[in-house]
Backbone and ligand atoms as CSV (ligand in chain L), in Angstrom:
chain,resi,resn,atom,element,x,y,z
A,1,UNK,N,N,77.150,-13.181,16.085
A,1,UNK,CA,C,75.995,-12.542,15.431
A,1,UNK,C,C,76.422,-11.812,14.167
A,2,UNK,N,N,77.567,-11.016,14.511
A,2,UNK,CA,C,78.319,-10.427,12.746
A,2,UNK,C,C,78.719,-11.455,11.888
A,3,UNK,N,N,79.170,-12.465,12.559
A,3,UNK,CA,C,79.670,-13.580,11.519
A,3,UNK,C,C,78.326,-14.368,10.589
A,4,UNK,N,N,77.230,-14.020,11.648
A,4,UNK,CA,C,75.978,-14.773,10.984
A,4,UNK,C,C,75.004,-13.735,9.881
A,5,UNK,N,N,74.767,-12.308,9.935
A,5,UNK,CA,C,74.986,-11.511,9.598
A,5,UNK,C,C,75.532,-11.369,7.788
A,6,UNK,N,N,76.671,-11.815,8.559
A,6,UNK,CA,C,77.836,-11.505,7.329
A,6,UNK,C,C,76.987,-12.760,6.090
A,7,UNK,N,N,77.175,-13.750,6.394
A,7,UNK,CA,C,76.662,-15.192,6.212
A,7,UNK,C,C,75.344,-14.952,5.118
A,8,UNK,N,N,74.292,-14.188,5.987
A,8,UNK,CA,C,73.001,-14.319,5.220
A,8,UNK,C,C,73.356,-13.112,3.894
A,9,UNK,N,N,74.017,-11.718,4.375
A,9,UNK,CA,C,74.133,-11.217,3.259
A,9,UNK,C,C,75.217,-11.289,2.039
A,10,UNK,N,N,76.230,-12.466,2.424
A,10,UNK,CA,C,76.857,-13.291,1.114
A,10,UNK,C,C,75.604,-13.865,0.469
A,11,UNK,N,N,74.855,-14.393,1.172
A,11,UNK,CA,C,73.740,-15.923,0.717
A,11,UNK,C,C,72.815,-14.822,-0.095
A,12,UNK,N,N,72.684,-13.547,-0.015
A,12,UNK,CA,C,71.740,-12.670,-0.759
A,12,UNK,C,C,72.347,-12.321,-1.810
A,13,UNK,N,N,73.067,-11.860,-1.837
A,13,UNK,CA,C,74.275,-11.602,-3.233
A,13,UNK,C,C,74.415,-12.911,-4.342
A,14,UNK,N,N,74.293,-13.781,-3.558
A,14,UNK,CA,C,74.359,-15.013,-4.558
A,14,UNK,C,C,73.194,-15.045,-5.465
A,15,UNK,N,N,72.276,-14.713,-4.526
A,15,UNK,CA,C,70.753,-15.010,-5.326
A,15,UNK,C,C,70.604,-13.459,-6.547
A,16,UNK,N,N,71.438,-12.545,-6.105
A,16,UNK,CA,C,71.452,-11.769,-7.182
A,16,UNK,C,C,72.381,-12.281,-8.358
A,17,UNK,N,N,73.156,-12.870,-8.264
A,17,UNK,CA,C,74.220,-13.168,-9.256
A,17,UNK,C,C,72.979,-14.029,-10.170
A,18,UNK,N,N,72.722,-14.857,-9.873
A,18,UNK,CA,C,71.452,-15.864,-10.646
A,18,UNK,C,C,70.080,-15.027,-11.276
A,19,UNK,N,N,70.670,-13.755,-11.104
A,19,UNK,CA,C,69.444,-12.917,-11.722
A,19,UNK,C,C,68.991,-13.364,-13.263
A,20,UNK,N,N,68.237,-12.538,-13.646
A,20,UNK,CA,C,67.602,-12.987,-15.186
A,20,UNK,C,C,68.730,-13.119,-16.263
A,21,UNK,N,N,68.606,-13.953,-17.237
A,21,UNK,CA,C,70.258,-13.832,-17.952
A,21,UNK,C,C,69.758,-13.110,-19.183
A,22,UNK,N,N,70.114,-12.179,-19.687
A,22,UNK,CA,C,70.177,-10.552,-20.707
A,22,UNK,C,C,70.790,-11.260,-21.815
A,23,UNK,N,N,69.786,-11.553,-22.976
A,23,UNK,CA,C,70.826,-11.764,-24.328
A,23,UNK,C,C,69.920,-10.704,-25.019
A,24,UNK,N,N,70.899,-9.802,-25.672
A,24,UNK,CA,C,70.637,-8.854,-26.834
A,24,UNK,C,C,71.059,-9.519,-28.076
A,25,UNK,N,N,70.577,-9.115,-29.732
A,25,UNK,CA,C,70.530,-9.593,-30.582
A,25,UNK,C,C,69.979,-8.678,-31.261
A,26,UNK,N,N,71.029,-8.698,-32.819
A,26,UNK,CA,C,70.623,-7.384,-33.689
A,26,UNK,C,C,70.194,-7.866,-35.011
A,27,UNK,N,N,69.570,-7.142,-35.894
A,27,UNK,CA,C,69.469,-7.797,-37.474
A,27,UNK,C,C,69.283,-6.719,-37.927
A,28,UNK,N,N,70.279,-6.824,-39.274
A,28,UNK,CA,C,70.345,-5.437,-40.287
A,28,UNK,C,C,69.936,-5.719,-41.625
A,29,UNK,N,N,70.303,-4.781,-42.385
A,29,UNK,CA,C,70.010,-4.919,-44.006
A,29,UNK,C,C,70.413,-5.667,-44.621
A,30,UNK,N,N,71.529,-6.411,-43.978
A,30,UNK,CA,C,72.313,-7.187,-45.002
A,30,UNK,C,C,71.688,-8.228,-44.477
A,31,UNK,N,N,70.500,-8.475,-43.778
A,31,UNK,CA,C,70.094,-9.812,-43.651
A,31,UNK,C,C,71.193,-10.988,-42.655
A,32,UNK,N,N,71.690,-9.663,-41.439
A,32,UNK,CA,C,72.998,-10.728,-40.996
A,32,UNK,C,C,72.169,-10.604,-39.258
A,33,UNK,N,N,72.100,-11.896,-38.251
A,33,UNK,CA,C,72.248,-11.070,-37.214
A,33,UNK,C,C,73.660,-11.125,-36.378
A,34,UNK,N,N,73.737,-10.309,-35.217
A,34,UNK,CA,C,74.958,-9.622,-34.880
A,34,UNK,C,C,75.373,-10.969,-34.073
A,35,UNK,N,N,74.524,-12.008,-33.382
A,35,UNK,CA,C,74.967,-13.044,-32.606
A,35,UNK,C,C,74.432,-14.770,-33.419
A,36,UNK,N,N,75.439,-15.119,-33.883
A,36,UNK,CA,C,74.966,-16.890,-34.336
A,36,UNK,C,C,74.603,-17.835,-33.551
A,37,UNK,N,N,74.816,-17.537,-31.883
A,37,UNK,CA,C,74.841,-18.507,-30.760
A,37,UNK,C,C,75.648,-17.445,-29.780
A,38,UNK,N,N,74.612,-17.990,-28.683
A,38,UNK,CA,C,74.443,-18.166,-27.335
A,38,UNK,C,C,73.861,-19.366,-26.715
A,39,UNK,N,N,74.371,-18.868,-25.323
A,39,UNK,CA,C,73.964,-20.071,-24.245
A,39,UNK,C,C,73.225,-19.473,-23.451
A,40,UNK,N,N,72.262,-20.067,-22.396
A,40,UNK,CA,C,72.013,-19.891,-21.718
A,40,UNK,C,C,71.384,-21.276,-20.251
A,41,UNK,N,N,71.058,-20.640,-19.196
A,41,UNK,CA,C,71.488,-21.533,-18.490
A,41,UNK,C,C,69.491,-22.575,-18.781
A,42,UNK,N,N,69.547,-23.834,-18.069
A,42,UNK,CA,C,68.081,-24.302,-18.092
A,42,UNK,C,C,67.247,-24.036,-17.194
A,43,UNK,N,N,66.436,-24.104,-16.931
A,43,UNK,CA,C,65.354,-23.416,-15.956
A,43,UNK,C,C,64.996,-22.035,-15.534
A,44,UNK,N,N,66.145,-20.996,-16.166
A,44,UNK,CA,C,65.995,-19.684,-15.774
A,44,UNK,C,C,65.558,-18.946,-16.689
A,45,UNK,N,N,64.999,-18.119,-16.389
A,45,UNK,CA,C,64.328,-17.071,-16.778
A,45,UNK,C,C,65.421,-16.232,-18.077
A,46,UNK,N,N,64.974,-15.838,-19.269
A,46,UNK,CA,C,65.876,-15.794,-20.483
A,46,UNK,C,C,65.201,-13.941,-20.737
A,47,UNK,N,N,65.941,-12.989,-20.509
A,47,UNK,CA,C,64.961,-11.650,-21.283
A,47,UNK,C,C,66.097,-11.877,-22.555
A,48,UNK,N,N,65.141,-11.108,-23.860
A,48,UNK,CA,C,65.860,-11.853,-25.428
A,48,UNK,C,C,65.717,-10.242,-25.619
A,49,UNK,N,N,66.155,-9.654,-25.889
A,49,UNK,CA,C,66.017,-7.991,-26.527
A,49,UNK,C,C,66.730,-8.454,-28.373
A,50,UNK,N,N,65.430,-8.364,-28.892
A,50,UNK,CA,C,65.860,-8.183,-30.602
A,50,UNK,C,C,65.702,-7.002,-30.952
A,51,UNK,N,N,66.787,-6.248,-31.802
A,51,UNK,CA,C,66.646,-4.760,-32.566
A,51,UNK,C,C,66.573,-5.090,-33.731
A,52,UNK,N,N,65.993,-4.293,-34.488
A,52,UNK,CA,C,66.176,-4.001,-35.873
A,52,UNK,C,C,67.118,-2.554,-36.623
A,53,UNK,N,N,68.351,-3.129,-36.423
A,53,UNK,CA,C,69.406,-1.458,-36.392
A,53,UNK,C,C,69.222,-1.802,-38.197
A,54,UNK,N,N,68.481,-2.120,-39.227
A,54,UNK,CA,C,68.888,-1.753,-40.399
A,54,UNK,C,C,67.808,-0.411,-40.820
A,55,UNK,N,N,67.608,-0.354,-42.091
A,55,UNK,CA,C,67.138,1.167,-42.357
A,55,UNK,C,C,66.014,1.038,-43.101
A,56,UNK,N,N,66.260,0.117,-43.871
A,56,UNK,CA,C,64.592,-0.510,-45.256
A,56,UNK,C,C,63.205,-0.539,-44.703
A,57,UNK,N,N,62.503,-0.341,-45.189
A,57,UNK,CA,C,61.320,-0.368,-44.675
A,57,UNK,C,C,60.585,-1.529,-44.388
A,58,UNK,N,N,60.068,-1.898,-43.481
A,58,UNK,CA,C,59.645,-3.649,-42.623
A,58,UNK,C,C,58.807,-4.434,-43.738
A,59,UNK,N,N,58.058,-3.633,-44.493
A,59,UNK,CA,C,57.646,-4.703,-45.961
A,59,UNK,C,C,58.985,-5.406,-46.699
A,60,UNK,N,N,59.971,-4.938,-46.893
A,60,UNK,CA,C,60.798,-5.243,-47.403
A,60,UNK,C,C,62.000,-6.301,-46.888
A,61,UNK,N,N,62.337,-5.438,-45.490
A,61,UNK,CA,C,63.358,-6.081,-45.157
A,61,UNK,C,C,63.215,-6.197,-43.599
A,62,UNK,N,N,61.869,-6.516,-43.081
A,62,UNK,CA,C,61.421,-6.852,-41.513
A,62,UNK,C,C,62.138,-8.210,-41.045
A,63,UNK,N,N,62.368,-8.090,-39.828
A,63,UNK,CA,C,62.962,-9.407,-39.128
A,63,UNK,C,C,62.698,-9.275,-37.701
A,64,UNK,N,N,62.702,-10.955,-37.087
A,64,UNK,CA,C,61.853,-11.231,-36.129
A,64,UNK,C,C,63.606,-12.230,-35.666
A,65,UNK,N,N,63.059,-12.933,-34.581
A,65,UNK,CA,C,63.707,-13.701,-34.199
A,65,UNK,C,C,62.339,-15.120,-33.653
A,66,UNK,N,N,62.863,-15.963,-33.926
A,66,UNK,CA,C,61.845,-17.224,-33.934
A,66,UNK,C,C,62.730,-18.179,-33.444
A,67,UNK,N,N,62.736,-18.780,-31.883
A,67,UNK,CA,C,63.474,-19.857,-31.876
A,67,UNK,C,C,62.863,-21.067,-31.727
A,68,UNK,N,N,63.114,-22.365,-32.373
A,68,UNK,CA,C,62.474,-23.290,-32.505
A,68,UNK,C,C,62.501,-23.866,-31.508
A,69,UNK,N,N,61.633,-25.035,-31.320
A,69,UNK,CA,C,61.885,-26.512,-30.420
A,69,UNK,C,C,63.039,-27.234,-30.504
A,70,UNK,N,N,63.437,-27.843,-29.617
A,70,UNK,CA,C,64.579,-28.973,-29.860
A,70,UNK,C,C,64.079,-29.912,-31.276
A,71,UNK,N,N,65.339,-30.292,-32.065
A,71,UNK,CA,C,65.023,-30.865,-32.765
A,71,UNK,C,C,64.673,-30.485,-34.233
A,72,UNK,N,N,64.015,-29.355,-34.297
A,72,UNK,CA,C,63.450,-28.389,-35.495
A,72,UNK,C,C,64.476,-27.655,-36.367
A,73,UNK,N,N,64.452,-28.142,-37.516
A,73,UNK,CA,C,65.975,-27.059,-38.166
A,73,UNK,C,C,64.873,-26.046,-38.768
A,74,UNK,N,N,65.929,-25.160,-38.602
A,74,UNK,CA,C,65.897,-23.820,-39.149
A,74,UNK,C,C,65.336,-23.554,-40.560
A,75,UNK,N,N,66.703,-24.426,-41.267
A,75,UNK,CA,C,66.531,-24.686,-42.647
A,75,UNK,C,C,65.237,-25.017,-43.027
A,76,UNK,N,N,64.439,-26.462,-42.446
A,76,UNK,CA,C,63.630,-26.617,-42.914
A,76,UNK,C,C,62.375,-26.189,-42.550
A,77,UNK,N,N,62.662,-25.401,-41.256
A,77,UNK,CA,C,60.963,-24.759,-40.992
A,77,UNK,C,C,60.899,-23.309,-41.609
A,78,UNK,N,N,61.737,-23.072,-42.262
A,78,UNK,CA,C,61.848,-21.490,-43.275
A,78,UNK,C,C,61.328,-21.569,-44.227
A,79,UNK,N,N,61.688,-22.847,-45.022
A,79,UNK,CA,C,60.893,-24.178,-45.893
A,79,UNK,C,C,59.705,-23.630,-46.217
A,80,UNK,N,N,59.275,-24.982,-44.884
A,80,UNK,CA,C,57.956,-25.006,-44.529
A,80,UNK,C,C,57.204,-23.307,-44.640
A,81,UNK,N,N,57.493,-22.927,-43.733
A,81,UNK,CA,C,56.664,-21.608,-43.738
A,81,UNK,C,C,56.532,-20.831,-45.088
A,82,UNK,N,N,57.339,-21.000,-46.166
A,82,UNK,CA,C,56.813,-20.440,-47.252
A,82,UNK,C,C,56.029,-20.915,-47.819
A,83,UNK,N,N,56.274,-22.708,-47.585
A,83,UNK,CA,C,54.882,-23.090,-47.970
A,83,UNK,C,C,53.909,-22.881,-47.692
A,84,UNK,N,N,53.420,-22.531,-46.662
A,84,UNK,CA,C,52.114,-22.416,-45.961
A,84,UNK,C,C,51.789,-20.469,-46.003
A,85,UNK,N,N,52.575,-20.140,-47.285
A,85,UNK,CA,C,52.016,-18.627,-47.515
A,85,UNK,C,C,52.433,-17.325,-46.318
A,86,UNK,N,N,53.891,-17.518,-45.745
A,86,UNK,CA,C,54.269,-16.998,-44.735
A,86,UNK,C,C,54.710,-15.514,-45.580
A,87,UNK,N,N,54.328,-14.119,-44.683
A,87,UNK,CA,C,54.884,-12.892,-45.544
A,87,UNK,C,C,54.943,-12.068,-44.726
A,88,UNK,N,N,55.190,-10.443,-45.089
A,88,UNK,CA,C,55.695,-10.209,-44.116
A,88,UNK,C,C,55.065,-9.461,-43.112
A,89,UNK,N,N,53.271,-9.795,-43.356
A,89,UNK,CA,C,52.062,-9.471,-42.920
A,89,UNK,C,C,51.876,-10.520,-41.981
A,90,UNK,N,N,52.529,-11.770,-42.021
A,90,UNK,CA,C,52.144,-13.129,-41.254
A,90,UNK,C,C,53.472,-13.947,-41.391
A,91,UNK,N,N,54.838,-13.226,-40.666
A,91,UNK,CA,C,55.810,-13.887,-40.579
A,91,UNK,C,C,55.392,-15.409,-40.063
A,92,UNK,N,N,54.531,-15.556,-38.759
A,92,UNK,CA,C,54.704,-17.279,-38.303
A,92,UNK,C,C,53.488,-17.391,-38.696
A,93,UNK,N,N,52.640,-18.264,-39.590
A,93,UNK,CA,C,51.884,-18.746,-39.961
A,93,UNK,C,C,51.207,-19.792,-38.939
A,94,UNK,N,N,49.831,-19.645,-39.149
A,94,UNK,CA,C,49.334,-20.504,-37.578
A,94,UNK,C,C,49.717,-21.578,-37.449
A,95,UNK,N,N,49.410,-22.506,-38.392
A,95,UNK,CA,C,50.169,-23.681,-38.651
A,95,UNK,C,C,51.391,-24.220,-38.146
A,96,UNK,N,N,52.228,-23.587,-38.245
A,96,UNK,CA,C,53.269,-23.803,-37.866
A,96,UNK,C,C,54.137,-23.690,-36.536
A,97,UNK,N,N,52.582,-22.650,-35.881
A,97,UNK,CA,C,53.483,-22.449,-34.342
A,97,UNK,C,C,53.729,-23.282,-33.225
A,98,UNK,N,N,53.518,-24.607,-33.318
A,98,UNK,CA,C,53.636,-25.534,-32.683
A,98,UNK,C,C,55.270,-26.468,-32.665
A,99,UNK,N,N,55.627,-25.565,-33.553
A,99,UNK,CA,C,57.244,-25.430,-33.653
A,99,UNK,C,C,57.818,-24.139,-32.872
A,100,UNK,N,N,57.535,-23.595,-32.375
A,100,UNK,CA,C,58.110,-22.141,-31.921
A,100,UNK,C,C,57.866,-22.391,-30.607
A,101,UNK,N,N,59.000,-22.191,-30.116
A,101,UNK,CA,C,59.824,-22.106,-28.887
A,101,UNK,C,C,59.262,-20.794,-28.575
A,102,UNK,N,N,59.585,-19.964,-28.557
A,102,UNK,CA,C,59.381,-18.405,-28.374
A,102,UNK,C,C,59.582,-16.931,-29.690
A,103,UNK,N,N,59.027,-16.116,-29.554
A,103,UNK,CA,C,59.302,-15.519,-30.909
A,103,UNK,C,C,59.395,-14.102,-30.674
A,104,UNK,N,N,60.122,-13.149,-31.033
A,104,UNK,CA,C,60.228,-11.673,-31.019
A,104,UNK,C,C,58.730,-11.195,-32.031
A,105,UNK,N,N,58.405,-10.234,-32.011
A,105,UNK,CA,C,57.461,-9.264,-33.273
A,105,UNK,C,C,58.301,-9.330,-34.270
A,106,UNK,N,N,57.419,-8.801,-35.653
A,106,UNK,CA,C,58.705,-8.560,-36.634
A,106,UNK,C,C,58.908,-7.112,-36.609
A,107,UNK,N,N,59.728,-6.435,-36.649
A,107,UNK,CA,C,60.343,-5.180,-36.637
A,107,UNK,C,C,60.433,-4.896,-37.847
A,108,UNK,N,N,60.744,-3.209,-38.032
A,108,UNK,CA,C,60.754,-2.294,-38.989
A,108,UNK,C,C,62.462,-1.694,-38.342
A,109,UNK,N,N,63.087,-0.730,-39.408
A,109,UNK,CA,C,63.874,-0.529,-38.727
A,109,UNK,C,C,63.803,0.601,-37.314
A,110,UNK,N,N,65.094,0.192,-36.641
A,110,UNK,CA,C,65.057,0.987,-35.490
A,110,UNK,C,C,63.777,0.768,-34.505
A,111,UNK,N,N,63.224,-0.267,-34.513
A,111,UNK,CA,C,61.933,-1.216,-33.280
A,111,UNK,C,C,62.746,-2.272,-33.287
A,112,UNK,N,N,62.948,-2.427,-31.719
A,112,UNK,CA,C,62.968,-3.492,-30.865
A,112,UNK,C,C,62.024,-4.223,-30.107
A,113,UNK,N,N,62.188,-5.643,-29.660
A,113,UNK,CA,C,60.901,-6.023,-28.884
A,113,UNK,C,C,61.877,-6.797,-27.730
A,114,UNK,N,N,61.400,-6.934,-26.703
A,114,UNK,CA,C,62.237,-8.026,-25.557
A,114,UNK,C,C,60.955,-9.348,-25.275
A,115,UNK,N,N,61.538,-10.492,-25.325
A,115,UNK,CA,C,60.570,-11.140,-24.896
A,115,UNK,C,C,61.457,-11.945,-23.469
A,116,UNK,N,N,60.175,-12.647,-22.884
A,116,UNK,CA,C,61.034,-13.052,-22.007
A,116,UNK,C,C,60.283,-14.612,-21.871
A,117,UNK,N,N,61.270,-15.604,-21.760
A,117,UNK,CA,C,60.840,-16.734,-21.809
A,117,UNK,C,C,61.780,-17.875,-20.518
A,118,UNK,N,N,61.166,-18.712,-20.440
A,118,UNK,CA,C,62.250,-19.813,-19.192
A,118,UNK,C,C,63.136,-20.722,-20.265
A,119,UNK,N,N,64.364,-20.592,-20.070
A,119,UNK,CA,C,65.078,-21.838,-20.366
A,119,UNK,C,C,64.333,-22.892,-20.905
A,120,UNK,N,N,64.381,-23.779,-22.010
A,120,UNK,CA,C,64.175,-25.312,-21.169
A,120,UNK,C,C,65.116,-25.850,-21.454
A,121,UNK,N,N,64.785,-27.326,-21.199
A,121,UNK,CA,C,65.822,-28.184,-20.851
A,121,UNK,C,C,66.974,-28.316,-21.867
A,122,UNK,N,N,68.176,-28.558,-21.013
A,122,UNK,CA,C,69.864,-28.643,-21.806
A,122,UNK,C,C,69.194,-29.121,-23.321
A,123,UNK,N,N,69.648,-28.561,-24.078
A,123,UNK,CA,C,70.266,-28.961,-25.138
A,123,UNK,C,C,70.644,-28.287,-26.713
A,124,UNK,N,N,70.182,-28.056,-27.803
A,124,UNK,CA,C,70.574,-27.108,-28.610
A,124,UNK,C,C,69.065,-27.085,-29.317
A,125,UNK,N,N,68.970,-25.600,-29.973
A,125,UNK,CA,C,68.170,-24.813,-30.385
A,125,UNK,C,C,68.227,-23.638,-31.343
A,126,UNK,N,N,67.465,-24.332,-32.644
A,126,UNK,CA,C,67.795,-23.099,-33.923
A,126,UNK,C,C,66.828,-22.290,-33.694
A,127,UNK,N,N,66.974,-21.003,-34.150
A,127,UNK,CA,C,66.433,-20.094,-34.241
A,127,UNK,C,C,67.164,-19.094,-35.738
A,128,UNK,N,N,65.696,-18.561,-35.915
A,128,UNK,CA,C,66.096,-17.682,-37.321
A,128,UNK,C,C,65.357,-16.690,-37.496
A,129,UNK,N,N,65.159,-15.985,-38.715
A,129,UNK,CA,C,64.208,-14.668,-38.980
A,129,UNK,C,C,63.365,-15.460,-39.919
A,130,UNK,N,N,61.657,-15.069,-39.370
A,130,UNK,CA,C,60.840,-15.745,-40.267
A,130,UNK,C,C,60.642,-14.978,-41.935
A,131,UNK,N,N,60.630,-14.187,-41.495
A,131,UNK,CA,C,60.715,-13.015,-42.779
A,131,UNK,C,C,60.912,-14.110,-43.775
A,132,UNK,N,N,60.043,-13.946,-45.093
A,132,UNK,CA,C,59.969,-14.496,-46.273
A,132,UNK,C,C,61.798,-14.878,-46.507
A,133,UNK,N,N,62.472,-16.152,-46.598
A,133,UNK,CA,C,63.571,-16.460,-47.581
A,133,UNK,C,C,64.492,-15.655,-46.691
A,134,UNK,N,N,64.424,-14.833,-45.240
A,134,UNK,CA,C,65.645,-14.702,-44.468
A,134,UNK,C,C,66.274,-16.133,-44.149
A,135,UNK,N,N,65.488,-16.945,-44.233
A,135,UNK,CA,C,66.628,-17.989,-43.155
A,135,UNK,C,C,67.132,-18.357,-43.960
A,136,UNK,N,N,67.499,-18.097,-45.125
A,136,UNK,CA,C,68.924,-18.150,-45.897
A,136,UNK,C,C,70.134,-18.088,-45.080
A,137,UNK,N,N,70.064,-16.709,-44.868
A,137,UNK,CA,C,71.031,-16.343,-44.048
A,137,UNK,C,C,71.023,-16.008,-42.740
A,138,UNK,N,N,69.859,-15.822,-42.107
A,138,UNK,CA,C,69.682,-15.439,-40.669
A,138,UNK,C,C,69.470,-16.498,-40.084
A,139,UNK,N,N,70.258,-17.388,-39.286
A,139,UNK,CA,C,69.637,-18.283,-38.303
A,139,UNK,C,C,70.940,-18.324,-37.036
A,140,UNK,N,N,70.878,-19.314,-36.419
A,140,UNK,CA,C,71.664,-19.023,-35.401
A,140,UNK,C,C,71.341,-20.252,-34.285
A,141,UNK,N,N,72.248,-20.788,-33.178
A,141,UNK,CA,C,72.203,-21.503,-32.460
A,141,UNK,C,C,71.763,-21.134,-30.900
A,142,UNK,N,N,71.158,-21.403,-30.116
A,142,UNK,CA,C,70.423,-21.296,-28.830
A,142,UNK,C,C,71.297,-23.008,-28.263
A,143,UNK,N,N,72.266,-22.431,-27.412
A,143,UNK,CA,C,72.602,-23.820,-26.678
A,143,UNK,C,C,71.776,-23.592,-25.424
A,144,UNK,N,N,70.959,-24.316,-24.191
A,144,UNK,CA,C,70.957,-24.521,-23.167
A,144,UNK,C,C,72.036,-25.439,-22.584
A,145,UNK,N,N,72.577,-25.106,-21.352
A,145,UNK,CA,C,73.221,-25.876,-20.353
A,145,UNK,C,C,72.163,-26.099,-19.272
L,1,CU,CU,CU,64.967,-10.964,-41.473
């Protein structure tokens, strides 16, 4: 009976280990964020915590995190979205959200937002700051396993 016992509360511990998987992610003034890529696993549950640790004021220098669909570059849906009159009143433009995987708010400095979204399936995933002409430099890789 202890050995069985023992048994179910290993088998409970496991199911905690598989808890929600925690990626934090920062973006500052210099238009950099703090992580280019992560992984995470497929089917599970993803909490995304984005900060805004820079100091400028969110008209100026606001940033979001936007990760695309499989398939979708970065490059060119940053593009796109300026075409379609993207600012920093209407970082994702309606148009276009049929590309978006999942998306943070855009922040001011010192606001964070967490979103929480499921995995999907294995494979790789850009993500960037919609903010007018960030995805210059802000973008970054989302692998699923
Ligand atoms: Cu930005």
């Amino acid at each position: 009976m202890k050995i069985l016992s023992a048994l179910i509360a290993l088998g409970l511990s496991g199911a905690f280990l598989h808890a929600d998987q925690k990626i934090t992610v920062t973006g500052n003034d210099f238009m950099q964020f703090d992580l280019k890529e992560f992984t995470v696993s497929a089917g599970e549950k993803v909490d995304l915590e984005f900060k805004n640790i820079g100091k400028m004021p969110k008209i100026a220098m606001g940033h979001n995190l936007v990760i695309l669909k499989e398939g979708i570059s970065a490059l060119k849906f940053g593009q796109k979205i300026m075409g379609m009159g993207a600012s920093a009143t209407n970082p994702i433009p309606e148009a276009s959200k049929e590309d978006v995987l999942a998306a943070t708010k855009l922040l001011g400095p010192d606001e964070s937002d967490t979103i929480t979204f499921t995995a999907p399936k294995a494979g790789v995933y850009q993500y960037l700051c919609s903010f007018p002409g960030h995805f210059a430099m802000m973008r970054g890789i989302m692998t699923v396993k």
